[in-house]
C-alpha positions in Angstrom: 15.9 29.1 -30.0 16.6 26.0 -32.3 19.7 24.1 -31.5 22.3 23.0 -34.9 21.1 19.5 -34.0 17.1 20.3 -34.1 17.6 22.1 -37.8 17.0 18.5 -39.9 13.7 17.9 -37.6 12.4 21.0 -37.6 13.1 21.2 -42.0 11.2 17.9 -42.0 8.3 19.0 -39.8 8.4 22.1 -42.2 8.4 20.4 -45.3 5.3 17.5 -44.1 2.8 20.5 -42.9 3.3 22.7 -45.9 2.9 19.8 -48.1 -0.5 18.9 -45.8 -1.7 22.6 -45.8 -1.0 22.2 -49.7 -3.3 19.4 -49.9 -5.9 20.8 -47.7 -5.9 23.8 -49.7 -6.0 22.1 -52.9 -9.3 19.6 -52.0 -10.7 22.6 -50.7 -10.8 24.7 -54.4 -11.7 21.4 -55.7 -15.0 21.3 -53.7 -15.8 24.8 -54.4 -18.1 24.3 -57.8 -20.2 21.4 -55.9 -19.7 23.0 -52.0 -22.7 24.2 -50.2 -22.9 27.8 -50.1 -23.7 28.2 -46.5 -23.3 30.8 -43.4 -23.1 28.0 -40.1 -24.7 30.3 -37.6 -24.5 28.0 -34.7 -21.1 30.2 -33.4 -21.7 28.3 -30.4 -20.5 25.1 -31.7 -17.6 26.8 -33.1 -16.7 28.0 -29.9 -16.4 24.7 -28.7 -14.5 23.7 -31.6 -11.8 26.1 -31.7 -11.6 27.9 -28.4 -9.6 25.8 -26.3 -7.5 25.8 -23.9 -3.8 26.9 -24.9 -1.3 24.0 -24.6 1.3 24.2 -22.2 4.3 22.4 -24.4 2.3 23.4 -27.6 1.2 20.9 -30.1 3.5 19.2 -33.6 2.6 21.7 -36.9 0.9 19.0 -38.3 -1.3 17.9 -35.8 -2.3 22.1 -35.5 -3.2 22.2 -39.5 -5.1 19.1 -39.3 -6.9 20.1 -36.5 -7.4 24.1 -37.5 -8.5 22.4 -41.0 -11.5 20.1 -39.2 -12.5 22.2 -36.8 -12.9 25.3 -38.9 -14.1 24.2 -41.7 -17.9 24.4 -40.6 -17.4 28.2 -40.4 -15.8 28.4 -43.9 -18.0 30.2 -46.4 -17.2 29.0 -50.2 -17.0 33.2 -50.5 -14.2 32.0 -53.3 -16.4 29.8 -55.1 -18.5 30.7 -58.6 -21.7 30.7 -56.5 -21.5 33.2 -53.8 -23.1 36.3 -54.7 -23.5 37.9 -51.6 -22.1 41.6 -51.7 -19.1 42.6 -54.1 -16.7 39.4 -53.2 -14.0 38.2 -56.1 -12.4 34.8 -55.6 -8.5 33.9 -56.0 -7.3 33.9 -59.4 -4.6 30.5 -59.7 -1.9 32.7 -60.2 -2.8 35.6 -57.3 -3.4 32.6 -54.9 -0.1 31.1 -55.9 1.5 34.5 -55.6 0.0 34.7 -52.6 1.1 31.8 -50.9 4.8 33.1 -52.1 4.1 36.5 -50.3 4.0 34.5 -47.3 6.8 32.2 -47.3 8.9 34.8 -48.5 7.4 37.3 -45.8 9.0 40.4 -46.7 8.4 43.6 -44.8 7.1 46.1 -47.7 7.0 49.6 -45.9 10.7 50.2 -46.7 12.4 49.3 -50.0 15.7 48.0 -48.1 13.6 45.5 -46.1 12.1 44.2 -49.5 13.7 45.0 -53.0 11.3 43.1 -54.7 8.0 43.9 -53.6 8.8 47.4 -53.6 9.8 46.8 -57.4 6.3 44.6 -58.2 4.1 47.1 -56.8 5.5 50.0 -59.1 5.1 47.6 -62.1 1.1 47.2 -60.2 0.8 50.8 -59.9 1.8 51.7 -63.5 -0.3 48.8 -65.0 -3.7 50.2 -63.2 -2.5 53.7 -63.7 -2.5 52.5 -67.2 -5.8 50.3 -67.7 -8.0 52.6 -65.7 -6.8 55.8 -68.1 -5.2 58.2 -65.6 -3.0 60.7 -65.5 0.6 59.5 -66.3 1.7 61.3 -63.0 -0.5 59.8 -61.0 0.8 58.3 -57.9 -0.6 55.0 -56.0 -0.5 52.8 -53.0 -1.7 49.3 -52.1 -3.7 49.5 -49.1 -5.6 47.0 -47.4 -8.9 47.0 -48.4 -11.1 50.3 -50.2 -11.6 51.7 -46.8 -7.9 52.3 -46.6 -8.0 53.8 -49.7 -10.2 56.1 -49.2 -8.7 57.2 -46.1 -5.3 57.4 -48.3 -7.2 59.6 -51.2 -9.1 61.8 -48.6 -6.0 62.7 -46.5 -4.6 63.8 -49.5 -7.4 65.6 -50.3 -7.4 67.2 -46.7 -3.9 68.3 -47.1 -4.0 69.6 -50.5 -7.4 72.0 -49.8 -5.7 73.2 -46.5 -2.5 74.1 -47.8 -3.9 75.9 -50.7 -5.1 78.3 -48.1 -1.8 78.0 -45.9 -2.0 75.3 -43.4 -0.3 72.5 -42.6 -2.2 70.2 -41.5 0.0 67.6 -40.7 2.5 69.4 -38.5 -0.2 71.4 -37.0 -3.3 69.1 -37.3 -7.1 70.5 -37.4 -7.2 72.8 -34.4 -7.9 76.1 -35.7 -7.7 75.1 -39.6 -10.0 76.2 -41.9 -13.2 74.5 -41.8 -13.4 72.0 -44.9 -16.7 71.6 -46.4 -17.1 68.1 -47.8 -19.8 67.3 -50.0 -21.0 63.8 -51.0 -24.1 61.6 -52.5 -27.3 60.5 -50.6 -26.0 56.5 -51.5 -22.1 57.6 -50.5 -21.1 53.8 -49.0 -20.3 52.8 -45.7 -16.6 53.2 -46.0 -16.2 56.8 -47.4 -18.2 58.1 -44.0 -16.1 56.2 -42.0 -12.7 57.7 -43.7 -14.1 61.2 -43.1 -15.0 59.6 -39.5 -10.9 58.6 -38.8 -9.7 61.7 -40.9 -11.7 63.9 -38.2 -13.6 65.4 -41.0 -16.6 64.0 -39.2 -19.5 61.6 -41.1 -22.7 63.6 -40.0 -21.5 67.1 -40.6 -21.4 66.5 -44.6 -23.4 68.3 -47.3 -25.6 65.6 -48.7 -26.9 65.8 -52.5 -29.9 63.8 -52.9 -30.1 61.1 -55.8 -32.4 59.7 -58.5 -34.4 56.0 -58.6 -31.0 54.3 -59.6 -28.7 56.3 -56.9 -26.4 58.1 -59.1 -26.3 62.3 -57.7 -28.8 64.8 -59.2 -26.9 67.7 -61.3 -29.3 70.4 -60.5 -29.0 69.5 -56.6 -25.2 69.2 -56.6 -24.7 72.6 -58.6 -27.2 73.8 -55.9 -24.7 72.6 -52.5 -21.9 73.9 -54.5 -23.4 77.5 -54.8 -24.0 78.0 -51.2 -20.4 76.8 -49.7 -18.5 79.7 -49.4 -15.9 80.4 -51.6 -13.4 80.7 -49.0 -13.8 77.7 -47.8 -12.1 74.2 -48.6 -14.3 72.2 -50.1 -13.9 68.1 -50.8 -16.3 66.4 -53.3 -17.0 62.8 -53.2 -18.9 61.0 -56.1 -19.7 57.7 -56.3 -18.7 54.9 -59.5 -20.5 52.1 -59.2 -23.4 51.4 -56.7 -23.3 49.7 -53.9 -26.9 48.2 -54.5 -27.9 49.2 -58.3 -24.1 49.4 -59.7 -25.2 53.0 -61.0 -22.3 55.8 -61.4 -22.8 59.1 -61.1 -22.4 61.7 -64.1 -18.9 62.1 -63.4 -17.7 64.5 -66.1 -20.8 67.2 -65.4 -20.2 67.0 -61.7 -16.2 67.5 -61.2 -17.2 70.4 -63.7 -19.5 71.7 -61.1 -16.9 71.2 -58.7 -14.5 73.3 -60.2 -16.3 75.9 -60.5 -14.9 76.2 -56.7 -11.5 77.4 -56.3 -9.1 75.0 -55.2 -12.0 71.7 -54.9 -10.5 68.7 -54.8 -13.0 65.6 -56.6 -12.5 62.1 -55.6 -14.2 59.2 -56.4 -15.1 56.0 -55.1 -14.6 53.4 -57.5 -14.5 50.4 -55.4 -15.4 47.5 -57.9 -17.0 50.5 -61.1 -13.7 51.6 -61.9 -12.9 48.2 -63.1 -15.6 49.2 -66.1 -13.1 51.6 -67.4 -11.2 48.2 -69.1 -14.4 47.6 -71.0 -14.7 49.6 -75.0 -18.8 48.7 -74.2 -18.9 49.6 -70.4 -16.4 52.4 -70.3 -18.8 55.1 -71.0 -19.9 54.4 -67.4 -16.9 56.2 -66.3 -16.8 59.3 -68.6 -14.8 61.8 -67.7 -13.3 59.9 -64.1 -9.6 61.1 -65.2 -10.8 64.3 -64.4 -10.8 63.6 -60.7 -7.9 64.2 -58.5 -8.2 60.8 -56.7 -9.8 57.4 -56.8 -10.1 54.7 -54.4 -10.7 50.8 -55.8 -10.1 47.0 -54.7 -8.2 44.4 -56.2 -9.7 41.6 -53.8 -13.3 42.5 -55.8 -12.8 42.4 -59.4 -9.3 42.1 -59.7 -9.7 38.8 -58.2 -6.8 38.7 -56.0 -7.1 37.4 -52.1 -7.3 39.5 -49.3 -6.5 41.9 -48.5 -5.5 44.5 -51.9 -6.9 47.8 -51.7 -5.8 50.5 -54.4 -5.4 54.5 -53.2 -4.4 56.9 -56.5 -3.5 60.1 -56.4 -3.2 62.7 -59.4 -1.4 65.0 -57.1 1.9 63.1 -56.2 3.4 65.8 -53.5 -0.1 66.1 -51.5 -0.4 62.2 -51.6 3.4 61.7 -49.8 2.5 64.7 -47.6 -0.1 63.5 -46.5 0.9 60.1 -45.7 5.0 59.7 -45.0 5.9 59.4 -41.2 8.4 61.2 -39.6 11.9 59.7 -40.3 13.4 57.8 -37.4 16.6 57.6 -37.2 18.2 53.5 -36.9 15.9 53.3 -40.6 17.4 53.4 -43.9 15.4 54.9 -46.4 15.4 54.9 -50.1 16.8 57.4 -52.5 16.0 56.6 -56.0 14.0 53.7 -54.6 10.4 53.2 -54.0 9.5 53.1 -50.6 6.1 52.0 -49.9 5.3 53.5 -46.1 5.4 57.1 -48.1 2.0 56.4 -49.7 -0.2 54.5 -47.5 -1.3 54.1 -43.8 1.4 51.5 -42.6 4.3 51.1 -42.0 5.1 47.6 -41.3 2.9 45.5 -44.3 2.6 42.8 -46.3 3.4 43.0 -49.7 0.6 42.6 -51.0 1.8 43.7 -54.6 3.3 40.2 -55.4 -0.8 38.8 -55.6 -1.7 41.8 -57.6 1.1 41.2 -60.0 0.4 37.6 -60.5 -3.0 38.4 -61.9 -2.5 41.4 -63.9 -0.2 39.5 -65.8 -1.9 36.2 -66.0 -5.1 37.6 -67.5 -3.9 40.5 -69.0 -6.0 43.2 -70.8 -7.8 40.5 -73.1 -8.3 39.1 -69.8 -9.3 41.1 -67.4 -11.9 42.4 -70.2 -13.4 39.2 -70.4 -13.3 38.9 -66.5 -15.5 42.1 -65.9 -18.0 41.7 -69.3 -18.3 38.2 -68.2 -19.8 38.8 -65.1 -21.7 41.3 -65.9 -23.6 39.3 -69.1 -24.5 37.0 -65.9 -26.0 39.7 -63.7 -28.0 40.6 -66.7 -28.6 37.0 -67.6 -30.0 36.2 -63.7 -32.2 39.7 -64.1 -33.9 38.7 -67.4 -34.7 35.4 -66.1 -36.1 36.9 -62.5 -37.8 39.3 -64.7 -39.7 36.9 -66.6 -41.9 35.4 -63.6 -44.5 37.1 -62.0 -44.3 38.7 -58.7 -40.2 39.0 -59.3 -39.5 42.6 -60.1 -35.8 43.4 -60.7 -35.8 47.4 -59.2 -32.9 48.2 -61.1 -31.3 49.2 -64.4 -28.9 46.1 -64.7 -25.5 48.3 -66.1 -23.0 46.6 -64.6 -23.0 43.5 -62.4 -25.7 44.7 -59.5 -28.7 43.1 -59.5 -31.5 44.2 -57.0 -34.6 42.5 -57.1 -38.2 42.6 -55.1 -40.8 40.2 -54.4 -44.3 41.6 -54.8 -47.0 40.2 -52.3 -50.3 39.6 -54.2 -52.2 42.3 -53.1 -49.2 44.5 -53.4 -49.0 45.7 -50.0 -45.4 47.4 -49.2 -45.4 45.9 -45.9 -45.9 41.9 -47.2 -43.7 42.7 -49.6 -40.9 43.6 -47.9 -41.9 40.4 -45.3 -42.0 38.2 -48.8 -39.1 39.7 -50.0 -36.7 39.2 -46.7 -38.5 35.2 -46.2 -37.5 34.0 -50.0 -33.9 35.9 -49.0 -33.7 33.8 -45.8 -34.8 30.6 -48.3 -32.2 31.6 -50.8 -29.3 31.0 -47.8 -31.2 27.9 -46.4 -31.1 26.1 -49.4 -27.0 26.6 -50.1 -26.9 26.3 -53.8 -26.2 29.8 -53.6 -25.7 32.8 -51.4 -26.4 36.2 -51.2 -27.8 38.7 -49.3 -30.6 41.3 -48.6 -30.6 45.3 -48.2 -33.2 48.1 -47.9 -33.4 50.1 -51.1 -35.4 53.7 -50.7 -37.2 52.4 -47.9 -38.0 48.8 -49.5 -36.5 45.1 -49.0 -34.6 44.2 -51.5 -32.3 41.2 -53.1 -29.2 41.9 -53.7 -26.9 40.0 -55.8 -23.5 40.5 -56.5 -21.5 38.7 -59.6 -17.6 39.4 -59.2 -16.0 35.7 -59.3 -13.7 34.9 -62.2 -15.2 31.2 -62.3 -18.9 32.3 -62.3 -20.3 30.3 -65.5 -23.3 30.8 -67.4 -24.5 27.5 -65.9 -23.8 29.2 -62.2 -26.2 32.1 -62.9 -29.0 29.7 -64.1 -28.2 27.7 -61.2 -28.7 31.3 -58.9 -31.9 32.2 -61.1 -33.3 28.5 -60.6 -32.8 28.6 -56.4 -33.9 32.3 -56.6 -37.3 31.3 -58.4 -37.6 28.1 -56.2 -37.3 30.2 -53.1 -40.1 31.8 -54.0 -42.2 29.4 -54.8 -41.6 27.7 -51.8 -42.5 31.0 -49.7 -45.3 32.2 -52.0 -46.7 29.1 -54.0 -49.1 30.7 -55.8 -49.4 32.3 -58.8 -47.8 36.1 -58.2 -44.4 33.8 -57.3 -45.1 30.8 -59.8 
């Protein structure tokens, strides 16, 4: 407890570390265009560094910022810097990191309107916007989640509801013992994070119907209008396609497939549209997306190509009752809950949560739709401006169709051998992070070794991706000097 006559010292202590943290913060963006871009691996010494022994007395705020500043700063990656290409990672816009820091000093609770007027407010005006920019239904309903796994988990419990009580049971009140059995059927390239919400929804990963996929990942028609035919009719059935690959950036053929789908009574389509639904703000990449409003729900990130910090995932529903079915907690009673108002624990997984809304207003509004157009087009003229140049030397063969902001690329040993290929291919990879100018990171594509870079930053330059292209082409020299990598 703080006595009246500690409340000066402890508003001075106050003021001097957030102005320090402020500082640090601020020479830390400012060393992100020159700052190595390295993974320290040696966990050991960070161990040593920051596992200590916890203070008796504990230690002045200032003297714990300094010190968390020095001794972690080894293990920072410069993830929010223009040259870090390693999976799909934004950075911070100014105005979301801003916002950001705001949503923390002003730490409001955001599950229950009461407990935070504001955010409640901000994420409706976030909801509508996306609703909005991404073409959906004007009915659609929303929640900020944590990440795209949450949001998934948000769309697909809808979707588990929604199938079940079309054929009379509550799944909620009564859970999954004795329900109908739901079929769920989903792409050969389906990401990590949509088996995993099937996983925690107790729809099971392993027990899906899996639709193979072409050279560039997106579902084959013939093969999902196959599956379809042979899932009973009775049954609930849950189709999952995919917008924007993981690896190539591909999208399924949305508008054929949810027309397969609904050719089953009662199917409920939802797509996965972690960083490819941001495409649908494009006039040239929107096409990508034909026919997505079709779907009944969509899962996406703000913290990817939004640009926003962690953690801003985005669930959407086009069935409103399902979605609050599905996900508002029994009422307790010392709680006061909102009439007209909004209140967020209705439409996602927690209950107590950050508002995360106030980072995702900041940069909606800062770039607006000019802006966030130039944001997405910009990085994807990179990724195609880092494939043409890897394109252009021997031995470097980009495997994929470069449509959005995926590149996947392959080094070729010289007598073309699969196996010294793939070892060539994971060694200039491993010279790639040694080197620092740049990072990304590897995958296996259809059984090969593969590069894989990602462009989502908002402060990526033209110069950054000849900067990637140049360490790329260096790495392999330096692996391979001869004249398949030369």
């Amino acid at each position: 407890m703080i006595e009246e006559a500690d409340r000066q010292r402890v508003a001075d202590d106050r003021q001097q570390v957030l102005a320090r943290a402020a500082e640090l913060a601020i020479e830390y963006l400012e060393s992100l265009p020159e700052r190595e871009v390295r993974v320290d691996h040696d966990v050991a010494a960070l161990r040593e560094r920051l596992i200590v022994p916890l203070p008796e007395d504990g230690e002045l705020p200032l003297q714990v910022i300094e010190a968390l500043a020095r001794d972690a700063d080894p293990g920072i990656v410069a993830m929010a810097g223009p040259r870090y290409f390693g999976f799909v990672i934004g950075g911070s816009l100014p105005a979301a990191l801003a916002a950001d820091w705001l949503t923390s000093t002003w730490d409001q609770n955001a599950g229950l309107y009461v407990a935070g007027p504001a955010a409640a407010v901000v994420e409706e005006a976030v909801g509508e916007w996306l609703i909005d920019l991404f073409g959906l239904p004007a009915a659609t309903s929303f929640g900020l989640t944590t990440g795209c796994q949450m949001a998934h988990v948000t769309c697909l419990a809808a979707a588990r509801h929604a199938v079940l009580e079309r054929r009379g049971w509550d799944v909620e009140s009564r859970g999954l013992f004795g329900a109908p059995e739901i079929q769920v059927v989903i792409g050969a390239e389906a990401h990590s994070t949509l088996l995993a919400a099937l996983q925690y929804l107790g729809l099971g990963r392993d027990r899906v119907r899996i639709v193979p996929t072409d050279d560039q990942g997106r579902v084959q028609l013939e093969d999902l209008a196959r599956e379809l035919r042979s899932v009973d009719p009775s049954q609930p059935l849950i189709v999952c396609l995919q917008a924007g690959n993981v690896n190539t950036g591909s999208f399924d053929p949305i508008r054929e497939a949810v027309g397969l789908a609904r050719g089953h009574e009662g199917a409920w389509v939802h797509v996965d549209g972690a960083f490819g639904m941001w495409a649908r703000v494009s006039p040239r990449l929107e096409h990508l997306l034909d026919g997505v409003e079709l779907a009944d729900s969509w899962a996406t990130d703000a913290h990817k190509w939004l640009n926003v910090p962690y953690d801003s995932g985005i669930a959407l529903v086009a069935h409103p009752k399902a979605h609050a079915a599905a996900m508002s907690p029994p009422h307790a009673t010392y709680l006061q809950y909102g009439g007209q108002e909004r209140d967020e624990m209705n439409w996602v997984p927690e209950f107590s949560r950050r508002a995360r809304g106030f980072a995702a207003y900041a940069a909606l509004r800062s770039l607006g739709r000019s802006g966030i157009r130039a944001l997405v087009e910009g990085c994807c003229d990179h990724a195609r401006a880092i494939a043409d140049r890897l394109s252009a030397e021997d031995g470097i063969r980009v495997l994929n169709d470069v449509v959005l902001n995926q590149v996947l690329v392959r080094f070729d040993a010289e007598d073309g051998d699969a196996t010294a290929s793939d070892a060539l291919t994971r060694q200039v990879i491993v010279q790639v992070q040694e080197d620092a100018r740049i990072w990304l990171s590897g995958t296996t594509w259809h059984g090969m070794a593969a590069m894989r870079i990602s462009v989502s930053n908002w402060s990526t330059t033209a110069e950054d991706a000849q900067v990637a292209a140049d360490a790329i082409i260096d790495a392999a020299r330096r692996v391979a000097p001869s004249p398949q990598a030369a």
